[in-house]
Structures are given as structure tokens and as C-alpha cells.
C-alpha positions as CSV (number, residue, x, y, z in Angstrom):
1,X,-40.2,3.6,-25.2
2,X,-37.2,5.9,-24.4
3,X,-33.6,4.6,-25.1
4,X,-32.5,4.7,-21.8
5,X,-35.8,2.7,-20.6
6,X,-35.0,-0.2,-23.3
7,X,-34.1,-4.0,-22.4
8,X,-31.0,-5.2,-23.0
9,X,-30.8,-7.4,-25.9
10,X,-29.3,-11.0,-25.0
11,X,-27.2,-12.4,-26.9
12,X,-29.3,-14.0,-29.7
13,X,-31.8,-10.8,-30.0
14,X,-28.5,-9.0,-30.6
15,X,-27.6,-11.2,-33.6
16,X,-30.8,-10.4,-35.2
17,X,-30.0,-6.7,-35.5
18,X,-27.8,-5.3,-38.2
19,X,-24.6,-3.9,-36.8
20,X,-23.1,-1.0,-39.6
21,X,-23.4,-1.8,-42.7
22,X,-24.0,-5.5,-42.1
23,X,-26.2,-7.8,-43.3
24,X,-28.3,-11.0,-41.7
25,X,-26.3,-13.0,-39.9
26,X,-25.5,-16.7,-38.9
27,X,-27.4,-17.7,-35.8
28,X,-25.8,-21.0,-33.8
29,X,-22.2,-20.3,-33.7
30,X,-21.9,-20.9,-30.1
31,X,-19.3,-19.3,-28.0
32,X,-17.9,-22.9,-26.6
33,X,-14.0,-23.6,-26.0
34,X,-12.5,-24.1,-29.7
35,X,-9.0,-23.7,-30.8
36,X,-7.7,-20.7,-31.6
37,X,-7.6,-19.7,-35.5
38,X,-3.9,-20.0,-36.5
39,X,-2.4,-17.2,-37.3
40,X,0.1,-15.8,-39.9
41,X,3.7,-16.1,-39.4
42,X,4.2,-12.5,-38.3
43,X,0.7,-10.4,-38.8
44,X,-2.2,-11.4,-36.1
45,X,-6.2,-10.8,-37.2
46,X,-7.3,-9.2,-34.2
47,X,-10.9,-7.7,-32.9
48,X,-11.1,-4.3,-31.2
49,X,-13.9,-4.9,-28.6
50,X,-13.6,-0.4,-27.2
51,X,-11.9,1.5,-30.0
52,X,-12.5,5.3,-28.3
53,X,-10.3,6.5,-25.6
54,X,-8.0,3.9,-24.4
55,X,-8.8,2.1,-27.3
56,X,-7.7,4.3,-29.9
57,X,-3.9,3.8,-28.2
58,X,-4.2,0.0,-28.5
59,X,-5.4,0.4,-31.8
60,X,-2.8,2.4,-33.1
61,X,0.2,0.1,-30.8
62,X,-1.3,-3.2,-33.0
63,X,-1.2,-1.2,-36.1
64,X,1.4,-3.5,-37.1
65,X,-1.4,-6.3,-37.2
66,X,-4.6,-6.9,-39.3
67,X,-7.6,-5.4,-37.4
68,X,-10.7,-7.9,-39.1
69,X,-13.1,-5.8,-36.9
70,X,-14.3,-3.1,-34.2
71,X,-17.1,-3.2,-31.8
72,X,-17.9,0.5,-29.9
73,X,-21.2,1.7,-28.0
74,X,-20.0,5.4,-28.9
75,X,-19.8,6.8,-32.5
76,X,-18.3,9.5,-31.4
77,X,-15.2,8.5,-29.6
78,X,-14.6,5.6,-32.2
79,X,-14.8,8.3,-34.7
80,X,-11.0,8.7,-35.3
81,X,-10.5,5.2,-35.3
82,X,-13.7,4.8,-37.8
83,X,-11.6,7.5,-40.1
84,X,-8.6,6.0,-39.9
85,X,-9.9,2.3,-40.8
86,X,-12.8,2.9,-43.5
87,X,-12.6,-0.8,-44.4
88,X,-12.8,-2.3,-41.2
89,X,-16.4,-3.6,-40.4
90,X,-17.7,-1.4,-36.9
91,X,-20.8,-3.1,-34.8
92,X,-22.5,-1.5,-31.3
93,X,-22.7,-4.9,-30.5
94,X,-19.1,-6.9,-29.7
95,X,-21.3,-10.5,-29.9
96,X,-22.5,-9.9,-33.2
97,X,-19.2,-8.9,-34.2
98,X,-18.1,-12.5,-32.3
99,X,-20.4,-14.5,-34.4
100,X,-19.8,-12.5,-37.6
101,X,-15.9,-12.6,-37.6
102,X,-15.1,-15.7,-35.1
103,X,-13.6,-17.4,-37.8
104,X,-11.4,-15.3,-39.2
105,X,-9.7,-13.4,-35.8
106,X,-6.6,-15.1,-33.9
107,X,-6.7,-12.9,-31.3
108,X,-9.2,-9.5,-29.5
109,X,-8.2,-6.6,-27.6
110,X,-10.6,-5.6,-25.3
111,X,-10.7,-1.5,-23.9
112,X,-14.0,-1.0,-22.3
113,X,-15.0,0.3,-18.8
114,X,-14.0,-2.0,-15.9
115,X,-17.4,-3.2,-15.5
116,X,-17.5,-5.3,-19.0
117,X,-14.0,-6.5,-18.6
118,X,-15.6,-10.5,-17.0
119,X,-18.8,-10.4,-19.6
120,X,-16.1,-9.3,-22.5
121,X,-13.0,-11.7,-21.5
122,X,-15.2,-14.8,-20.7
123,X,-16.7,-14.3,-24.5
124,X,-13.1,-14.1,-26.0
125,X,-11.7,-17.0,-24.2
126,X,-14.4,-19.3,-24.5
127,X,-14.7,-18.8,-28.1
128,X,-10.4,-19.7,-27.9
129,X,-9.1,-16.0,-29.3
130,X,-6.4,-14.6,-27.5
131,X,-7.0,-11.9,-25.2
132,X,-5.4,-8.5,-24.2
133,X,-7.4,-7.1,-21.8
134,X,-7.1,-3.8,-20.4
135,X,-6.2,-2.7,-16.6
136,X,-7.5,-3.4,-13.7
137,X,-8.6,-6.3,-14.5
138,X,-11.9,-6.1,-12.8
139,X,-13.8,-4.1,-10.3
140,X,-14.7,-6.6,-8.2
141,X,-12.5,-9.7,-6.6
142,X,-15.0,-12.4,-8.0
143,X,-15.1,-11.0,-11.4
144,X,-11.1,-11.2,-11.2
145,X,-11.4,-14.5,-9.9
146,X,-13.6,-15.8,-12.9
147,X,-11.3,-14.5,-15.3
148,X,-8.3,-15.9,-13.9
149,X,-9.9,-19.7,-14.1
150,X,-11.5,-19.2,-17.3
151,X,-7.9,-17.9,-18.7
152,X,-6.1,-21.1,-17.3
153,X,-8.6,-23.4,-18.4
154,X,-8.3,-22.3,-22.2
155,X,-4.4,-22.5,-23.0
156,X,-5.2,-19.5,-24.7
157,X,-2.5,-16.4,-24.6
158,X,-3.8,-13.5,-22.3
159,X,-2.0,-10.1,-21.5
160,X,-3.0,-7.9,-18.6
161,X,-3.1,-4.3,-20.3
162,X,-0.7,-2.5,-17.6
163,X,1.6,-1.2,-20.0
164,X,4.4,0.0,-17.7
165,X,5.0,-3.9,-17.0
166,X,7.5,-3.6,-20.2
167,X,9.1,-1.0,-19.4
168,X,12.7,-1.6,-18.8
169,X,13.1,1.1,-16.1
170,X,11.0,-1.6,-14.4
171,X,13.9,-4.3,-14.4
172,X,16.5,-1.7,-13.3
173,X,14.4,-0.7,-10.0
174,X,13.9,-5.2,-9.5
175,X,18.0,-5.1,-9.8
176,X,18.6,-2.1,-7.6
177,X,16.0,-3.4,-4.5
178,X,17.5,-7.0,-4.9
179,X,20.9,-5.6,-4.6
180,X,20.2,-3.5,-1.9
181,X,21.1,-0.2,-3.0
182,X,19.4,1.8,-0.3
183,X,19.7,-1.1,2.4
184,X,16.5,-2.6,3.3
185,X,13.2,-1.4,1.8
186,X,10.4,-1.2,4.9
187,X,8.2,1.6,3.4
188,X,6.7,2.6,0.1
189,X,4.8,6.1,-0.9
190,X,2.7,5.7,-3.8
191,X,0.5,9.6,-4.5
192,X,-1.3,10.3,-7.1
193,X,-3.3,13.6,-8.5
194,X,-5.9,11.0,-9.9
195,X,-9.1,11.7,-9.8
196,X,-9.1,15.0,-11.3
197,X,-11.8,17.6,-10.2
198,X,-13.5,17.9,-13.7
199,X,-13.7,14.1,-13.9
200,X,-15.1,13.3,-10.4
201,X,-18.9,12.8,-9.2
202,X,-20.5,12.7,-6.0
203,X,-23.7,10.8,-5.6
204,X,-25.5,9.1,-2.7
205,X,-28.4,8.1,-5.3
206,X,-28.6,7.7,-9.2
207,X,-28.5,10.7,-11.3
208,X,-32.0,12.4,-12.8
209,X,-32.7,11.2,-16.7
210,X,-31.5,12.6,-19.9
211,X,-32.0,12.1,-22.9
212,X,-29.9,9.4,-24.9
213,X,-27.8,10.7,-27.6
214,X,-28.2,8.7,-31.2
215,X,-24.6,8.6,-31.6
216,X,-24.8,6.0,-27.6
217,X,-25.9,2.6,-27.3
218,X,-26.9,3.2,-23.5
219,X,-28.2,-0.1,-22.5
220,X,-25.6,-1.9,-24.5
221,X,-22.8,0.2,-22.3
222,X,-24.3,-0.6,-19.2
223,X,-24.1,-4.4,-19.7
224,X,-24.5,-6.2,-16.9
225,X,-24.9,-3.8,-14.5
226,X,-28.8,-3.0,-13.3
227,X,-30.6,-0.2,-15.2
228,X,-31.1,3.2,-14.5
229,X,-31.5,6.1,-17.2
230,X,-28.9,7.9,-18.8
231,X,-27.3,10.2,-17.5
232,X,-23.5,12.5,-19.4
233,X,-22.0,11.7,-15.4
234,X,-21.7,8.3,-16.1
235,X,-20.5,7.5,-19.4
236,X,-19.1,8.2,-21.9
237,X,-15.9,9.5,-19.5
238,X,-16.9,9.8,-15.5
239,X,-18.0,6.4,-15.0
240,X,-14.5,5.5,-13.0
241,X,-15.0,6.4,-9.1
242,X,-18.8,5.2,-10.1
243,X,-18.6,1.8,-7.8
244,X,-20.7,-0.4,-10.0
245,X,-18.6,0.5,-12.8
246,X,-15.2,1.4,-11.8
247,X,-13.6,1.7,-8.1
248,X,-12.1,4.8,-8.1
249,X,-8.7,6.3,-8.7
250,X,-7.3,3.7,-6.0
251,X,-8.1,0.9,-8.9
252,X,-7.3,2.9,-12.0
253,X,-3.9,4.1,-10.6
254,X,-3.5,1.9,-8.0
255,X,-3.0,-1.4,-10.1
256,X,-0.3,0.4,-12.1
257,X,1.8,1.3,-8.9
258,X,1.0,-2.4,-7.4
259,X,2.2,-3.9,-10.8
260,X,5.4,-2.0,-10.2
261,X,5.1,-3.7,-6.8
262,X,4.2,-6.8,-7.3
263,X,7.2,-7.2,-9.7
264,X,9.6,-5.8,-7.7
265,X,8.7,-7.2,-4.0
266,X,6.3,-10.1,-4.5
267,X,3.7,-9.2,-2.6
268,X,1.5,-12.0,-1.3
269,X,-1.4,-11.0,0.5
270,X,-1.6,-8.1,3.6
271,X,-1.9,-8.6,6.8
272,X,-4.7,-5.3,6.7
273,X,-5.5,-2.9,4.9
274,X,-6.8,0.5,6.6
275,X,-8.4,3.9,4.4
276,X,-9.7,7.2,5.4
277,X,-11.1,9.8,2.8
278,X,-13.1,12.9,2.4
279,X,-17.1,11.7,3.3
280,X,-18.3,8.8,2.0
281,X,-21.2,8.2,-0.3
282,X,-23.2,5.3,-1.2
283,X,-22.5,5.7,-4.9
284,X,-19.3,7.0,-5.6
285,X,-15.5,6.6,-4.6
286,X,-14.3,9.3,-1.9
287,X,-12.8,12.7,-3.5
288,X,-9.3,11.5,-2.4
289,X,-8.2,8.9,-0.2
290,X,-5.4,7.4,1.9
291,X,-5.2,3.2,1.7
292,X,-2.0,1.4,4.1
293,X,-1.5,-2.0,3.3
294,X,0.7,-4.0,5.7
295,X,2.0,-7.3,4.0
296,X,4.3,-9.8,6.0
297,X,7.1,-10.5,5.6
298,X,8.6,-12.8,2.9
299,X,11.5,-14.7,1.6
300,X,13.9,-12.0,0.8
301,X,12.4,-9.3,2.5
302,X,10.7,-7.8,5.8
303,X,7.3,-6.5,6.3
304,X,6.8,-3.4,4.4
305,X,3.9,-0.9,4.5
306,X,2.5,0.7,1.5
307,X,0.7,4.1,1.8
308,X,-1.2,5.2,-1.2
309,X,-2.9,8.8,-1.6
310,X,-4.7,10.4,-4.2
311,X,-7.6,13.1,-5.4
312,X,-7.8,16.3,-4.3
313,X,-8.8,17.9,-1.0
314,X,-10.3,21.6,-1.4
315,X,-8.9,21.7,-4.8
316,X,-5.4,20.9,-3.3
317,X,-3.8,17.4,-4.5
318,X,-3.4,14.9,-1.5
319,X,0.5,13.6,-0.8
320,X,2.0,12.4,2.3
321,X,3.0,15.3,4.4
322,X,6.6,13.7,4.7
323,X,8.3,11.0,2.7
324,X,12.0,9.9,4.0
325,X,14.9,11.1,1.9
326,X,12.7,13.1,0.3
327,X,12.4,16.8,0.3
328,X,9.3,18.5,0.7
329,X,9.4,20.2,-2.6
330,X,10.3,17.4,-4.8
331,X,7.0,15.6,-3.1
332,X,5.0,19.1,-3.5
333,X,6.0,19.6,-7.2
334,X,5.4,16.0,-8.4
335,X,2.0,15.2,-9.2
336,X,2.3,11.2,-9.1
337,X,5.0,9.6,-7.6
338,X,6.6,6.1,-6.0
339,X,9.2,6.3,-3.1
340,X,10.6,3.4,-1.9
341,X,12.6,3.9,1.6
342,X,15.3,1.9,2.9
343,X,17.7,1.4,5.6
344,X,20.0,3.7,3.4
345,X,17.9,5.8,1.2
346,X,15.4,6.6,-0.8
347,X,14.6,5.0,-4.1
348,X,12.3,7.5,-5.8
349,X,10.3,7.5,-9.4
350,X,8.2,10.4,-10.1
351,X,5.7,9.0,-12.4
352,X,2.8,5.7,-11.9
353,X,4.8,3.3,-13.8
354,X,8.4,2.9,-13.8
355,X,8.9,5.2,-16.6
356,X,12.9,6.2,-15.7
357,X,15.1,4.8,-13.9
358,X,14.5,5.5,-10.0
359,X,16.5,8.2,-8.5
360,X,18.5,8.0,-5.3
361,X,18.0,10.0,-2.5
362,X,21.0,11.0,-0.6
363,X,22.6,12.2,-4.0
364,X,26.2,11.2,-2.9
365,X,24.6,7.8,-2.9
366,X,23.2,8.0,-5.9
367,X,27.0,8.6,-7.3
368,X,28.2,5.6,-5.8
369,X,25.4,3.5,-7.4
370,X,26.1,4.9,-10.6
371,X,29.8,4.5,-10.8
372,X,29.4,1.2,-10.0
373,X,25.7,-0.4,-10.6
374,X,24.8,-3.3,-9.9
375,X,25.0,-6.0,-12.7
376,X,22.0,-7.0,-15.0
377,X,20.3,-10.0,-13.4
378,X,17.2,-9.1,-15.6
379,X,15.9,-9.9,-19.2
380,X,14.7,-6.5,-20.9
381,X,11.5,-6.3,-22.8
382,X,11.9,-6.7,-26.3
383,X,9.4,-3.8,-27.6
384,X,6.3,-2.7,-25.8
385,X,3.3,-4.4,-23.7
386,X,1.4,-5.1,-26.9
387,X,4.7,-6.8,-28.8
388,X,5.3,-9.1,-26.1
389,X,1.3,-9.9,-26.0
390,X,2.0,-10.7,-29.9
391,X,5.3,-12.3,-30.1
392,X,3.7,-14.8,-27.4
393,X,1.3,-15.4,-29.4
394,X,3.9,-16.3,-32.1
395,X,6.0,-18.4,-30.6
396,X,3.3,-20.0,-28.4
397,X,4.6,-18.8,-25.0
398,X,3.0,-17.2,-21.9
399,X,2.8,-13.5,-22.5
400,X,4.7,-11.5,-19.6
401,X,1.4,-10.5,-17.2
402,X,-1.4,-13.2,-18.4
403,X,-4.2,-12.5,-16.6
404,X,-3.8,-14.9,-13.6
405,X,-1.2,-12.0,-13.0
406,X,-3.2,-9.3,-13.8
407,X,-5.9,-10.6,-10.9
408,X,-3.5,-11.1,-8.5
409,X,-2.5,-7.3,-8.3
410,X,-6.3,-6.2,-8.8
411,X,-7.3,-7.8,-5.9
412,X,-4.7,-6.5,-3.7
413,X,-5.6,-2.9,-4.7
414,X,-9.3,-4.0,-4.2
415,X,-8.7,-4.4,-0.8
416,X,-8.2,-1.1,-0.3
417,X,-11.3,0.2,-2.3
418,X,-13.0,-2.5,0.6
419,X,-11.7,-0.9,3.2
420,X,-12.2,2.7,1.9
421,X,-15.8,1.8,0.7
422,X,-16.5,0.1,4.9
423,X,-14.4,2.8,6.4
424,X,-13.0,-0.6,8.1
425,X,-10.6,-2.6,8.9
426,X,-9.7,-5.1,5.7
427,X,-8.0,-8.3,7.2
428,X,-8.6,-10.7,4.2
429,X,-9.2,-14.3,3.9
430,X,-8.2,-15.4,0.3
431,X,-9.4,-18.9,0.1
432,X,-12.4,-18.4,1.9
433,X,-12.7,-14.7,-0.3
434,X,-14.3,-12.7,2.7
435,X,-12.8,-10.4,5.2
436,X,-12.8,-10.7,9.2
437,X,-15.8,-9.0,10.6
438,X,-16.3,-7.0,8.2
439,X,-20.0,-8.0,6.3
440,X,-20.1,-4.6,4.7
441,X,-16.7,-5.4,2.6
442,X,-18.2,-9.0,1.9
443,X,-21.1,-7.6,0.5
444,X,-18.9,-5.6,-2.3
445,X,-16.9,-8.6,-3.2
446,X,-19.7,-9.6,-6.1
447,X,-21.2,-7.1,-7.9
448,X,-24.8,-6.1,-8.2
449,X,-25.3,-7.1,-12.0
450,X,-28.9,-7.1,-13.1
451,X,-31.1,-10.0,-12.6
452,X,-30.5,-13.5,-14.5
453,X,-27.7,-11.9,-16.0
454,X,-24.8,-14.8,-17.2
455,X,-21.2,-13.5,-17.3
456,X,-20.5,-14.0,-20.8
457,X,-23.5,-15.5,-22.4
């Protein structure tokens, strides 16, 4: 039988095989709630469940900690990790690693594509580890929803892997909106150059067969998702603007702009959101897109639209034709950018996170602000994203953006890969979790997982 025609082993036919260089292993340790294991005063025992791409960063940011194990589909992006760890036991498999190694890790750092980030954070938490799981959170609302019960159900310490959340730059921008720097903010500008010609796909229908390489677990990387053969325009790198496994550049992007939203403006839940894009197909996210969400107004604040754009039209990157306070230029030479316009100005950061401190836009304000800025209201982050997830950890606190955080901005930038998916009108209905008169959107609010699969059995 061809790789990319096999089953997908469940969970105890995977224990039976050897993962690298193991040997037989333990059948019956069950993946129910348990304490976590407790860790060492200052060094964590973590699992790496995705150790190639993203991975290999959040490997090397925990290097400070004891990795007990990896888990990668890919030899060959796991490669330089592989080198760099000899010792470390590797498995294609991250439940045999679970049932292997359950004992001995405090915590596990999860880095896959979206689409194993329920199956992969349901396993973690219900065996009690700790969990840093990577950005967005999900590619579909239920899958976020899931998580973000399971999570406060454990007590265990999660961290949502948007790494610009600790960025200081980000408390400066909170400071400068609260204090009204550029009067008050009604419009926001978010563009992007994401995604890149060389990593985007078109389909309307799955892509013809290839063969397998030995160095990829195929069936293994498509999880839960249905089957269908292998194919180098799905994984290991252009599965993201695939639906069932990503949702585009408005998700992968997006949910670091919202976070620097959310934080900033508290969002709630909008009004509608509206998107138009180059043609759609059944399969894959647009080429580029335009999303508006329009969110009420709140406590502090007055309504405020955000308009998001990104991919590339005829090779050209999309970005609003205007922004105000902005020049032309600036907008034309910056390939992701956040503007947020006032009564007064322009607050403006040319990056997806809030990398710098945001610029002002007229400059004569901007001199003004500086010689007299407004005073710090703010804690700053003590190290990076993956410190804070650690030090929580240590000192048994919530980490800064647990994952009931993490869901709340994925499924506001999920509404707009709805309503660019329906070409409709998203007016959402949180509690009921459907939209109003629009069947199409509800349909994509679960995803289309194979048959009898159980999230994180």
C-alpha cells in the first residue's frame, strides 16, 4: 500500500511502533487529568511536540530549560534541531512520546500546523503538562472554543505563542491610546505583504498524488483532517491559506495585529465583519484580501473600524490606497504596517507586532509627545514570551496570554476568514456560535475532520 494511501494509526497502534531509537513501550498510561510533574526550582523538563520551522525558534528561546524529548513528522526540518540535541530522544509520533516521557516532563511546547493545535493541546492538558501553544490558536471557532474549556478546567499554565504580546513597545502604544495622544482613535489600518507569491496555492479541488518522501510521516501530519494523497503544495511549508489546515494570511498575520488590538482597545465582539478578495476557490484562501471589522463602542472608547489587507494583486502587495496622517510613500514603502487614526493624529508602527515604539504622525506632534510623554501606567515584561510562559510556571501564576486569551483574538480574526470564505456579510452570534443568515459561514465554524475522529484521543 502507498504511504500516502495508509490509515492513520490511533493512539494505541501508535504505541506499538518504535519511535527512533526506542524500544517497546508501556501500554495503559492513559491521558486522563493528573497533576502536573513538579518541577525544579529554576530549569523546566519540557517536550517539543514540531521542532522544524517555528519550532526550531522555540526550541532555541527554552534552551535555558531541559528538553526530555522531541516529537516531528519531518526529518528533515527537525534536522538542525536533531544536530544540535543528539541526546534528546526524537519520535514521528508526539503520543508515543506522551506515554514514553509523561512522567518525567513539567511542561510541552507545541509548534505544528494550525490544524493539530486542538488534537495536540487537548493531549497536553489532559495529561496536566503545561502548555505553550503556538499562534492562532486554531483554524476553526469550535476548535478554539474546546481549547479554551479544556485549559480552564485543568489549572494547568498555558501561553498563547503570539510573541509580540511581551514586547514592551506594546505597553507604550496601551499608554499613549489611553492618554489620548492623537485624540480619539476611530480607525485602524492593519496591511500586510503576507501571503507571499512563492508560498501561495490556488485549488478548487485536491492536488494530483506524489510520492511520499521517507524522510515524511504523511498520514501522521495530516491528523485529523480527511485523507487525500500527498502532495509538496501542502506540507511541509504551503499548507497555510489551505482551509482545512490553515485560514490564510488573515489568521497567520491577522492574530498578531488583533493581539496588538485586543490589548490595546479591548475589543469585544463586532458588530460585522465584511471581505472582498481576488476570486474565490473552494480550497484555498483568496490571493489577497480586504476584511472591515466594525466593533461597538465600549467603556473608554467609540466605535472603531478595523481594515485589514494583505497578499498580492498581479504581483503588487495590497495596502489601503490612503491612510490618514499618513503619506503615501511611507504606506507604499512598508511592507506590514498598523496605523491607528485619531481625532489628532496618526499613531503609526511599521511592523505586525508592536516591535518599536509607534510613531506620530503630524511630526510637530510627535515632539510634543516626546518632550513630555505620558507617565508609565504599565508593567513591562520581564524577558520574552517564552520567560513569562516559564516564570509562571514557577511561581504558579497565570502566564500573560493563557489560551482563554489566545481564543478570544482567534475568533475575532476568524470572522473575517468567514466572511471572506461566504463573500458575506458576518454579523456573529457568540453564545449561540452561528452567524445571521449566513448558513455557508456556519458550515465552516467546525471543521471537516475524518470520520470517528476524537480530538485528542
Amino acid at each position: 500500500m502507498p504511504a500516502s494511501a495508509r490509515p492513520i494509526l490511533n493512539r494505541r497502534q501508535a504505541l506499538s511502533r518504535l519511535a527512533v531509537g526506542g524500544a517497546a513501550v508501556t501500554l495503559g498510561l492513559g491521558l486522563r487529568p493528573v497533576r502536573a510533574a513538579s518541577p525544579s526550582p529554576a530549569r523546566l523538563r519540557l517536550a517539543f511536540w514540531g521542532v522544524g520551522g517555528r519550532g526550531r525558534a522555540n526550541v532555541y528561546n527554552l534552551a535555558d530549560h531541559q528538553a526530555m524529548a522531541f516529537a516531528d513528522v519531518d526529518d528533515v526540518r527537525a534536522a538542525e534541531i536533531y544536530e544540535k540535541f543528539p541526546s534528546v530522544p526524537r519520535y514521528r509520533d508526539h503520543r508515543v512520546l506522551l506515554d514514553r516521557h509523561a512522567h518525567e516532563i513539567d511542561g510541552i511546547v507545541i509548534s505544528t500546523p494550525d490544524h493539530w493545535h486542538l488534537d495536540m493541546g487537548l493531549a497536553a492538558i489532559r495529561a496536566g503538562k503545561h502548555v505553550y501553544l503556538e499562534k492562532p490558536l486554531a483554524p476553526t471557532i469550535w476548535e478554539c472554543r474546546e481549547l479554551r474549556k479544556a485549559a480552564a478546567a485543568s489549572g494547568v499554565i498555558t501561553q498563547f505563542g503570539a510573541q509580540g504580546h511581551s514586547f514592551e513597545a506594546l505597553q507604550v502604544l496601551r499608554e499613549w491610546v489611553d492618554a489620548g495622544v492623537v485624540g480619539a482613535i476611530h480607525a485602524v489600518y492593519l496591511w500586510t505583504d503576507r501571503m507571499r507569491p512563492h508560498d501561495y496555492v490556488a485549488a478548487d479541488e485536491p492536488l494530483p498524488g506524489q510520492a511520499v518522501p521517507s524522510t515524511f510521516d504523511w498520514e501522521q501530519w495530516l491528523g485529523p483532517r480527511r485523507s487525500r494523497p500527498y502532495h509538496p503544495g501542502y506540507a511541509p511549508s504551503r499548507w497555510r491559506n489551505w482551509w482545512d489546515f490553515g485560514a490564510g494570511a488573515v489568521t497567520d498575520i491577522g492574530v498578531h495585529m488583533f493581539d496588538v488590538l485586543q490589548s490595546t482597545f479591548d475589543l469585544g465582539v463586532p458588530d460585522s465583519v465584511t471581505a472582498e478578495g481576488s476570486p474565490p476557490k473552494a480550497l484555498t484562501a483568496p490571493e489577497w484580501a480586504r476584511v472591515v471589522w466594525r466593533f461597538p463602542a465600549r467603556a473608554g472608547r467609540g466605535p472603531l473600524a478595523v481594515t485589514w489587507l494583505g497578499g498580492f494583486d498581479g504581483g503588487v502587495v495590497v495596502k489601503p490606497d490612503t491612510v490618514p496622517g499618513l503619506s503615501r510613500e511611507l504606506v507604499q514603502r512598508t511592507d506590514s504596517g498598523m496605523a491607528f487614526v485619531g481625532t489628532e493624529g496618526t499613531l503609526f508602527i511599521p511592523d505586525m507586532r508592536a516591535s518599536s515604539r509607534p510613531r506620530i504622525y503630524p511630526e510637530a506632534r510627535e515632539r510634543e509627545v516626546l518632550a513630555s510623554p505620558p507617565p508609565r501606567t504599565r508593567p513591562r515584561p520581564k524577558g520574552g514570551h517564552w520567560q513569562d510562559w516559564t516564570d509562571a510556571i514557577l511561581a504558579g501564576r497565570p502566564a500573560s496570554a493563557p489560551l482563554a486569551y489566545g481564543a478570544e483574538v482567534t475568533e475575532t480574526v476568524l470572522l473575517g476568514a468567514l466572511a471572506l470564505r461566504s463573500r458575506k456579510e458576518v454579523r456573529w452570534l457568540p453564545e449561540a456560535m452561528r452567524c445571521v443568515d449566513n448558513p455557508a459561514a456556519d458550515a465552516w465554524v467546525t471543521p471537516a475532520n475524518r470520520p470517528g475522529w476524537s480530538p485528542g484521543a
